[in-house]
C-alpha positions in Angstrom: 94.1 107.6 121.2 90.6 108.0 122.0 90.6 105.3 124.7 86.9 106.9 126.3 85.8 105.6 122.5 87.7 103.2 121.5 88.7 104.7 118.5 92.0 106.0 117.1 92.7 109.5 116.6 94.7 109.4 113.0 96.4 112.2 110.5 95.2 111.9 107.2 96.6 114.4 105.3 100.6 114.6 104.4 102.4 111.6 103.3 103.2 108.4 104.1 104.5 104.6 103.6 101.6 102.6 101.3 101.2 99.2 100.2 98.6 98.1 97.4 97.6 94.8 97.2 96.3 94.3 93.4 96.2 91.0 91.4 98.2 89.4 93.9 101.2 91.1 94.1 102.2 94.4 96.4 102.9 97.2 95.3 105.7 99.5 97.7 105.0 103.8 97.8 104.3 106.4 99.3 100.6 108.1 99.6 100.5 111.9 99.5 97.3 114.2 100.2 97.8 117.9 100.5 94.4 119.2 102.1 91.3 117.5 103.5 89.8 118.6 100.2 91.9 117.0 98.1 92.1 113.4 97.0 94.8 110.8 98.2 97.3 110.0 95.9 99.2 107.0 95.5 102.8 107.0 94.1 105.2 104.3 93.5 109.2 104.2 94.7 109.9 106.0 91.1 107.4 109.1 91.9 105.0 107.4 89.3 100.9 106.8 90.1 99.7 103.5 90.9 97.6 102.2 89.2 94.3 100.9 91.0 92.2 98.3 89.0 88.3 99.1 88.3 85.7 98.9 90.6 85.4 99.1 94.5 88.9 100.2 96.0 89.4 99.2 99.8 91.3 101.6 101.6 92.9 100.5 105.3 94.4 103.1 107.3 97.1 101.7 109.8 98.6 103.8 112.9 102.5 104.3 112.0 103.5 102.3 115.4 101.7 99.4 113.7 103.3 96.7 111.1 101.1 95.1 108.1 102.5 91.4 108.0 101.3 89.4 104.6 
């Protein structure tokens, strides 16, 4: 934690727990980026991409002490 800031000091390359929200219904995986470099990926419980629909994409990065309630 950057407390002087206020801001968060967050890892965001590796893997973790994701949940996509799309067309109303969520969607349980994990999220896996190798380098900075590369791009995020998004897999499902089976090891499969998820799909993200057209368009703008919002992405919301939560601290792993934190819970997402919906």
């Amino acid at each position: 934690l950057q407390a002087e800031k206020g801001r968060l000091s967050l890892n965001t390359t590796g893997s973790g727990r994701v949940l996509i929200f799309r067309d109303g219904q969520v969607v349980e995986g994990t999220w896996k980026k190798q380098t900075i470099w590369r791009r995020t990926s998004f897999v499902d419980a089976d090891g499969q991409p998820i799909a993200l629909n057209r368009g703008i994409t919002w992405v919301e990065v939560v601290p792993g002490q934190r819970s997402v309630t919906y």
